[in-house]
C-alpha positions in Angstrom: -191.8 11.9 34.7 -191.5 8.9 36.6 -187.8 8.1 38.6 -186.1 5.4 37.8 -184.2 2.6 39.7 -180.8 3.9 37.9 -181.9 7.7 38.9 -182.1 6.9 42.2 -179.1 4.5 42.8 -176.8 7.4 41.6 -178.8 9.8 43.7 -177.9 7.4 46.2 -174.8 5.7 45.6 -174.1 4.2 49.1 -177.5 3.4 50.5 -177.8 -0.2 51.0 -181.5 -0.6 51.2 -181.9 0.8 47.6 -184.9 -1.2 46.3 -187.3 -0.6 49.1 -186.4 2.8 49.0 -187.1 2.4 45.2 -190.2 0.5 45.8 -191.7 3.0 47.8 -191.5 5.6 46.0 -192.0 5.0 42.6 -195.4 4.1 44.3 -195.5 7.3 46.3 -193.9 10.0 44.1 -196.8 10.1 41.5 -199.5 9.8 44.2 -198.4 13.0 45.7 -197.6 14.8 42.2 -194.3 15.0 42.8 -193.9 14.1 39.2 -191.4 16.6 37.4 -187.6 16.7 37.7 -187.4 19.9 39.4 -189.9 18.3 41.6 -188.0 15.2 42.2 -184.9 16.6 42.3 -185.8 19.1 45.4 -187.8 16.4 47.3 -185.3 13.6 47.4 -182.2 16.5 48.3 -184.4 17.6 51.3 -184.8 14.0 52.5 -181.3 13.6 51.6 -180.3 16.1 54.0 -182.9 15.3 56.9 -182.7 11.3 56.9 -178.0 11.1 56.4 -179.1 9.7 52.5 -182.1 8.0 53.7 -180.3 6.4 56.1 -181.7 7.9 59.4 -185.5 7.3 60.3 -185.5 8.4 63.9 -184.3 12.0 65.0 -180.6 11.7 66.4 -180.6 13.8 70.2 -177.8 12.3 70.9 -176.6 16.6 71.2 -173.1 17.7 73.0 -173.8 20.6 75.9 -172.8 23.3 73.5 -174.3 21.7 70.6 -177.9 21.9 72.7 -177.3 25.2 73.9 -176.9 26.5 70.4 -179.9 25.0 68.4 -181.7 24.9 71.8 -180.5 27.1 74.0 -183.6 29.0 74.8 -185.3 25.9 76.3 -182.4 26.0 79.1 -182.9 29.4 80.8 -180.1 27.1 83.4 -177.3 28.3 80.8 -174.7 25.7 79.8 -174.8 24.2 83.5 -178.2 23.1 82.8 -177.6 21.4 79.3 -174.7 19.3 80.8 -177.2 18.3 83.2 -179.5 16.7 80.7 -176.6 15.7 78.5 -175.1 13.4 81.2 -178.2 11.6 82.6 -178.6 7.9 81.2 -181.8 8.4 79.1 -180.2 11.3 77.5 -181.6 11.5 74.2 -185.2 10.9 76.0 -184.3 13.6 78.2 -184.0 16.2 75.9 -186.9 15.6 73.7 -189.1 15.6 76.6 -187.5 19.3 77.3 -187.0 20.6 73.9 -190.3 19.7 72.6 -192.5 20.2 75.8 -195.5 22.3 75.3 -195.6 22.8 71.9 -196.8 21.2 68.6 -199.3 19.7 70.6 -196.9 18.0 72.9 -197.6 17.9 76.7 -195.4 19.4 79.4 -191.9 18.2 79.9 -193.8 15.4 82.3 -196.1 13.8 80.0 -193.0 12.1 77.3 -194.8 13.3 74.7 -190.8 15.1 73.5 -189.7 11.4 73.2 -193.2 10.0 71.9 -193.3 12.1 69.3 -190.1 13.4 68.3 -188.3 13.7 64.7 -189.5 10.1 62.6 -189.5 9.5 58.4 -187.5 11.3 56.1 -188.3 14.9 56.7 -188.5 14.4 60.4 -192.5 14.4 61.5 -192.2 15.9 64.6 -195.0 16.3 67.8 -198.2 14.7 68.6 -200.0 17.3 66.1 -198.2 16.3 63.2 -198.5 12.9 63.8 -201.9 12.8 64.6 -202.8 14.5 61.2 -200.6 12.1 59.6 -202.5 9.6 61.4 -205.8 10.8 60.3 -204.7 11.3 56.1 -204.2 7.4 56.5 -207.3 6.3 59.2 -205.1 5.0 61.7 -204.3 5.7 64.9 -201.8 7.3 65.9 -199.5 4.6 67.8 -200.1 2.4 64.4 -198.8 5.9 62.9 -195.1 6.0 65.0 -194.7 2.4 63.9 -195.9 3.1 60.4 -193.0 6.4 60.2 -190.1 3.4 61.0 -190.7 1.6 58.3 -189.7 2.6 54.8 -193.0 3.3 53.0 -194.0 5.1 56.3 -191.3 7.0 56.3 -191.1 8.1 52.5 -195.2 8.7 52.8 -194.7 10.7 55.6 -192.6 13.0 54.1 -194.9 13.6 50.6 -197.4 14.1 52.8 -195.1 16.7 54.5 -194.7 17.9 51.3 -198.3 18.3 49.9 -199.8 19.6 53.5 -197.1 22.4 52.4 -197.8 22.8 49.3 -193.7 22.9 49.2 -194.1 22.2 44.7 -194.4 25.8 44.5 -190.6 26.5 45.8 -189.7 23.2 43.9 -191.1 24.2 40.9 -189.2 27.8 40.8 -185.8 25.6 42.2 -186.3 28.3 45.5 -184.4 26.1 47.5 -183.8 28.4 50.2 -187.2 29.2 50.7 -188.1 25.2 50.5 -185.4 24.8 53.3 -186.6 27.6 55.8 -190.4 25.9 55.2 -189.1 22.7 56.0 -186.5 23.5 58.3 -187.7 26.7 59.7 -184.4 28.7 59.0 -181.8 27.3 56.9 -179.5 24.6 58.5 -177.7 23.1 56.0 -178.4 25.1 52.8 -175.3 24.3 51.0 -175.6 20.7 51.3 -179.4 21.0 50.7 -178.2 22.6 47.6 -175.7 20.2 46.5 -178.2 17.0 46.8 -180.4 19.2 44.3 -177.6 20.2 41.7 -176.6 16.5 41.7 -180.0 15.1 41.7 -181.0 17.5 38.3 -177.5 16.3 37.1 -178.5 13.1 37.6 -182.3 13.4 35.9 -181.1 15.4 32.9 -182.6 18.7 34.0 
């Protein structure tokens, strides 16, 4: 099954960049055998959820103290006093992707910018210098050319197949295990019911 350009428009009703999102991935989708509607459906509500409606390519830090301290809080053994610190400084959304992703997914230490450099980009939210640089690698270029590349609408809807296949995430799709898709993309299950809802609408939408 292929989606088409109506599909996707009620899928997305308000997105205003519709036909490049269109025009990547009719291109994409079959490439990455994301090809049925249970397929379809789960792929685009995931994205959905991550990117605001395929609106949001970058990762959005922009985090209130108690917000941080709750998705992040072991990252500030400083307590609450210690997230107002980092939410007050100037470079604030820098700040705290250089602390929250420090020393992990390949990243450097806190030091080294790597948080910022690499933080959330595309449509599921590519995240640290190992992900990018394998993302890098699937397409043989670097990975600079890849953090431009994840900006850009193809970038960011191949990023996020890619996501997908490395995963081998079909097999929740294929079962509609949306719960177990989210916690594999998500790592636990922020926004499940919404998740859900994106997929109900988008079978609604495909006739499944």
């Amino acid at each position: 099954m292929e989606l088409t350009k109506e599909q996707l428009r009620q899928i997305l009703p308000k997105n205003p960049y519709l036909d490049h999102w269109y025009d990547a991935l009719s291109k994409l989708l079959p490439d990455y055998e994301i090809n049925t509607p249970q397929r379809i459906a789960a792929f685009l509500a995931q994205c959905s959820h991550e990117s605001a409606g395929f609106t949001a390519l970058k990762e959005n830090l922009n985090y209130r103290p108690e917000t941080l301290m709750k998705l992040f809080g072991s990252h500030f053994p400083g307590g609450m006093a210690e997230a107002q610190q980092y939410c007050s400084r100037p470079n604030k959304q820098e700040a705290i992707a250089n602390r929250i992703y420090a020393s992990r997914m390949g990243n450097g230490d806190e030091s080294s910018g790597d948080g910022y450099k690499f933080c959330g980009r595309g449509l599921i939210q590519l995240t640290g210098r190992d992900n990018y640089t394998f993302f890098a690698g699937s397409l043989g270029i670097s990975v600079e050319e890849a953090s431009e590349y994840l900006q850009t609408f193809e970038g960011a809807a191949q990023s996020a197949c890619w996501f997908w296949e490395n995963n081998n995430l079909n097999r929740f799709a294929d079962v509609g295990d949306i719960k177990g898709l989210t916690k594999a993309i998500n790592g636990g299950f922020i926004g499940l019911d919404d998740r859900i809802k994106h997929y109900e609408h988008a079978l609604h939408v495909m006739g499944a």
